[in-house]
C-alpha positions in Angstrom: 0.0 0.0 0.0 1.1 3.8 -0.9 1.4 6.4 2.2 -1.6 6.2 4.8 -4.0 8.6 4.0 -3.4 11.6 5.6 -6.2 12.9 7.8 -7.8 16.5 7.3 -10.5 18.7 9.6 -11.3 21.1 6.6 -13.9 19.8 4.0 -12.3 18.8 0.7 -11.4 21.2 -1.2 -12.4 21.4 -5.7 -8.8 20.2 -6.4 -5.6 22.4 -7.4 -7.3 25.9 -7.2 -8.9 25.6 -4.1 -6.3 24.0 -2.3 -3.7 26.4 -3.0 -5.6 29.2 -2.4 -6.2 27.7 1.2 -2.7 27.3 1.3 -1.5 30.7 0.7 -4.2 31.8 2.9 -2.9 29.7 6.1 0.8 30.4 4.7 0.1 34.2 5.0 -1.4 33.8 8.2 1.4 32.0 9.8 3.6 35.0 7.9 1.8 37.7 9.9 2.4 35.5 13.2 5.8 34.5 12.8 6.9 39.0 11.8 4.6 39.9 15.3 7.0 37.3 17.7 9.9 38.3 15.4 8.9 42.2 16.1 7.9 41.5 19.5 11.4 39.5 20.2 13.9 41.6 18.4 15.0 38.8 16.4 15.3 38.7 12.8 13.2 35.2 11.3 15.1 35.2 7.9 12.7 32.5 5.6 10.9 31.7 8.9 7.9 30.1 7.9 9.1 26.9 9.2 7.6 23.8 7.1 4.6 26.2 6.3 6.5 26.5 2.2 9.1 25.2 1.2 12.3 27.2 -0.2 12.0 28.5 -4.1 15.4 29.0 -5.0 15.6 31.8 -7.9 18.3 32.0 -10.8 18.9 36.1 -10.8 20.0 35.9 -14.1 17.5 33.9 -16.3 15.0 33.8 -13.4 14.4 30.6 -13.6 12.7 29.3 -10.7 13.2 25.9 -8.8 11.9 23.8 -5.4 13.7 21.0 -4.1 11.0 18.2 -4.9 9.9 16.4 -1.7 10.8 12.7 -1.4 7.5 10.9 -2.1 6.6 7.1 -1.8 7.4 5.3 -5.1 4.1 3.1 -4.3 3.2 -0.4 -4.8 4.2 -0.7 -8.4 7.4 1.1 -9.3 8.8 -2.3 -10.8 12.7 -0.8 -9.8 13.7 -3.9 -7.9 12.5 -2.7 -4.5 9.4 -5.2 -4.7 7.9 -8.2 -5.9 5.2 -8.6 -8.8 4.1 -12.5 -8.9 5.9 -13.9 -6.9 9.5 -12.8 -7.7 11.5 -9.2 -7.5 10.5 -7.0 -10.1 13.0 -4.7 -11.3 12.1 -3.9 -15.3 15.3 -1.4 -15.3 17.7 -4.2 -16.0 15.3 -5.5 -18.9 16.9 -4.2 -22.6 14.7 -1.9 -24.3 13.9 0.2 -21.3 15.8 3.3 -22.3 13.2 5.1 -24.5 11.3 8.2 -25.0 7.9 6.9 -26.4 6.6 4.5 -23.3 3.1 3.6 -24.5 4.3 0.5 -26.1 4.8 -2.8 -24.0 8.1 -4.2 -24.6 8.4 -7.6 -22.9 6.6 -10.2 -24.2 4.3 -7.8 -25.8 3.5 -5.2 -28.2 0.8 -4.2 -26.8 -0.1 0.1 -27.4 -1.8 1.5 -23.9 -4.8 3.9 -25.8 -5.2 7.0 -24.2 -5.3 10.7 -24.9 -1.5 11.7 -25.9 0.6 13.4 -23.5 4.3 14.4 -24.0 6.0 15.5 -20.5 9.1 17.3 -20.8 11.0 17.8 -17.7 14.1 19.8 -16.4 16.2 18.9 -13.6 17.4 21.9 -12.0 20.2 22.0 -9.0 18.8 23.4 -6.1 21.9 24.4 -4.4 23.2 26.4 -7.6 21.1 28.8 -8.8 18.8 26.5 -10.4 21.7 24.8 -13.1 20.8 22.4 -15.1 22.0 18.9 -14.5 23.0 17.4 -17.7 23.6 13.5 -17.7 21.1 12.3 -14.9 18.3 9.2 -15.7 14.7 9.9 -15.0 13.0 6.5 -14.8 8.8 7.5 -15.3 6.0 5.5 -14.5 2.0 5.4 -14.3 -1.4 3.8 -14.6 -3.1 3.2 -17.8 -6.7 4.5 -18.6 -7.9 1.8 -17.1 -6.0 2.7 -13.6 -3.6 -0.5 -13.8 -0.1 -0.8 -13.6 2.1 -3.0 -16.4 3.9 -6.1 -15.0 1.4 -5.6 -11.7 -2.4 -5.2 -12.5 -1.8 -5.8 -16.0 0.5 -8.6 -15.5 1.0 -9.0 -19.4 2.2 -5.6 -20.5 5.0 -3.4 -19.7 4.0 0.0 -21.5 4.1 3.2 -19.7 7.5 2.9 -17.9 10.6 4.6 -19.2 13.9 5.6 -19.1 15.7 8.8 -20.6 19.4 11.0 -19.9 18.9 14.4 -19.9 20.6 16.2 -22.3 22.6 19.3 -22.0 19.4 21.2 -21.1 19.1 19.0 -18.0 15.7 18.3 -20.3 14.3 14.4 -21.1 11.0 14.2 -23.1 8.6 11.4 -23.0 5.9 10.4 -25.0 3.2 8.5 -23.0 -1.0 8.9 -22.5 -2.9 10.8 -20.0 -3.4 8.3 -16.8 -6.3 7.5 -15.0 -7.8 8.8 -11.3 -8.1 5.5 -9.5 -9.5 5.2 -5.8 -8.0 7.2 -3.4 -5.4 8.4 -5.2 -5.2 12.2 -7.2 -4.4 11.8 -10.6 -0.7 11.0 -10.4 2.8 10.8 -12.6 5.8 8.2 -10.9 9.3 9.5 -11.4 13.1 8.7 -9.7 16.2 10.5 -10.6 19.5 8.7 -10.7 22.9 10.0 -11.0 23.3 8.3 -14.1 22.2 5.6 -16.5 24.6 3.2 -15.2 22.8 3.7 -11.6 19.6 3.2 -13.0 19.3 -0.3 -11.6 17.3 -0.5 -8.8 15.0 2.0 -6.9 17.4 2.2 -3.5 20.0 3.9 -5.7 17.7 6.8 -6.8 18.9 10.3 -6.0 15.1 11.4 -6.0 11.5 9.3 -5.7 9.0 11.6 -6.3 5.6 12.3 -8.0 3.9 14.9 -10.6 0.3 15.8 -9.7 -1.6 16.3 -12.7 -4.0 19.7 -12.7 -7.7 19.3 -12.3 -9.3 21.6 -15.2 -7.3 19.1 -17.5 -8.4 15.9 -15.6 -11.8 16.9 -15.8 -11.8 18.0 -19.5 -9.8 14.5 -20.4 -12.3 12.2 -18.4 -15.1 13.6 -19.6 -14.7 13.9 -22.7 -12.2 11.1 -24.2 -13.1 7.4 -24.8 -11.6 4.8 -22.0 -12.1 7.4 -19.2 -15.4 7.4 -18.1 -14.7 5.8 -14.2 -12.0 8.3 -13.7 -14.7 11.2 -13.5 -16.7 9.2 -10.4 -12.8 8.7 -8.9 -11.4 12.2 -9.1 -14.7 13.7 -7.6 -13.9 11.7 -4.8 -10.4 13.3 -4.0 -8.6 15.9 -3.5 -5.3 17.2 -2.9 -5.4 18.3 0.4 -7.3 14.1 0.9 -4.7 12.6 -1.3 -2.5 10.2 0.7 1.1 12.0 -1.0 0.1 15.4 -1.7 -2.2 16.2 1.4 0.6 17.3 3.1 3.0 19.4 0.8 3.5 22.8 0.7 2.1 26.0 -1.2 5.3 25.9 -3.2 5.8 22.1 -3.5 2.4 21.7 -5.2 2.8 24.5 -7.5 6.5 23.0 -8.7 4.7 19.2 -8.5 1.7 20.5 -11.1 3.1 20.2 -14.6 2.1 23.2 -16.9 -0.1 22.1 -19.4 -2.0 23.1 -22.9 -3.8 20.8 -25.9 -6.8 19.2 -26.3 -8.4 16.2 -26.1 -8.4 15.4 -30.0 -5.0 16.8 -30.2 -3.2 15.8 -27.3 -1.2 17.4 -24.6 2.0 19.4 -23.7 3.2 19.3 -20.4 6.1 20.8 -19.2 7.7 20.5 -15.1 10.7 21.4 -13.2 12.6 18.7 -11.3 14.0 20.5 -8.4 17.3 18.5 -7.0 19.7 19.6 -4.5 22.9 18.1 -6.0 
């Protein structure tokens, strides 16, 4: 099982929006207290909102913008060697044909296509601890559910689509090519990912740099599963949730959630682009 749900006083909130806004507001409030003890003490609280939101670190010359991505369960079905999927360890990054860009194929055993609305991600891995540099060289393994909310090699035994590996170039960028997942039960809409120091690392889970999770924005959610074919019990499963109820994001910041939300634009018959910033502190 992921995380146990987290567990929340305040209603739930209309996803992404909402819960940000709530956010800032408690963020801002917890400002105003922390400036009146600082006042009131004669002390100077330099970034002292505590674990209220997180640090954005700022590149003063391109103003590029990065957060150091919180360290988030990789789940029950990262297939990276740190679990078992029937009956023996499951680790697909040692299996050729892994390395790739377009991951809705399966590539073990079958060539099966996962259908789904097309999404290409592009993301940057950015150095925290250096003005926000990008860190050419590093492997991004990505993972998710189908339409369907299964997992290849776990719930859908047979396949092995929608897992991936790529380098990033000298951008610090890697693109994928993959399909818009599914809400399941309990969970918000969600995107897998681990960062290794290199491709040669990219073995097993344990030596990931980073295990984290993209959280995809609601407007888009809501447009995809309503309106594309294959997607229909996502709508029921996403009006269930939300971020602030999710089991991973419930408890992140203001700034974390803003980083963790890809930026995205398309359309159903057309497809998506989504673009994210991997913050790392290298």
């Amino acid at each position: 099982m992921e995380r146990n749900a987290l567990e929340h006083a305040a209603p739930h909130g209309r996803g992404l929006a909402d819960d940000l806004d709530a956010l800032a507001r408690q963020a801002q409030a917890r400002r105003r207290m922390l400036g009146w003890l600082a006042s009131a003490a004669g002390v100077s609280l330099v970034g002292g909102i505590g674990s209220a939101v997180a640090q954005e670190t700022v590149d003063p010359l391109a103003g590029r913008r990065c957060v150091a991505d919180p360290e988030e369960t990789a789940g029950p079905y990262p297939a990276d060697g740190t679990n078992h999927a029937a009956g023996s360890t499951s680790d697909i990054l040692t299996s050729s044909g892994i390395v790739r860009s377009d991951i809705r194929p399966s590539f073990l055993g079958s060539s099966t296509i996962a259908q789904g609305v097309p999404l290409t991600l592009t993301l940057t891995v950015a150095n925290t601890n250096a003005s926000c540099e990008t860190l050419a060289g590093l492997a991004i393994y990505l993972w998710h559910c189908d339409r369907d909310g299964a997992y290849s090699l776990y719930t859908a035994p047979a396949e092995s689509y929608l897992r991936g590996v790529q380098v990033t170039d000298d951008l610090g960028q890697v693109t994928f090519t993959t399909i818009f997942p599914a809400c399941y039960p309990g969970r918000w809409p969600h995107i897998h990912f681990e960062v290794y120091q290199s491709l040669s690392t990219a073995t097993n889970g344990r030596n990931a740099l980073l295990t984290s999770q993209l959280a995809l924005p609601k407007a888009i959610c809501e447009t995809v599963y309503a309106n594309a074919s294959g997607y229909s019990a996502s709508v029921g499963h996403l009006q269930a949730v939300s971020l602030r109820s999710d089991m991973v994001f419930g408890d992140n910041t203001l700034v974390q959630l803003k980083a963790m939300t890809p930026r995205m634009a398309g359309s159903v018959a057309a497809g998506y682009n989504a673009a994210a910033t991997i913050g790392l502190a290298a």
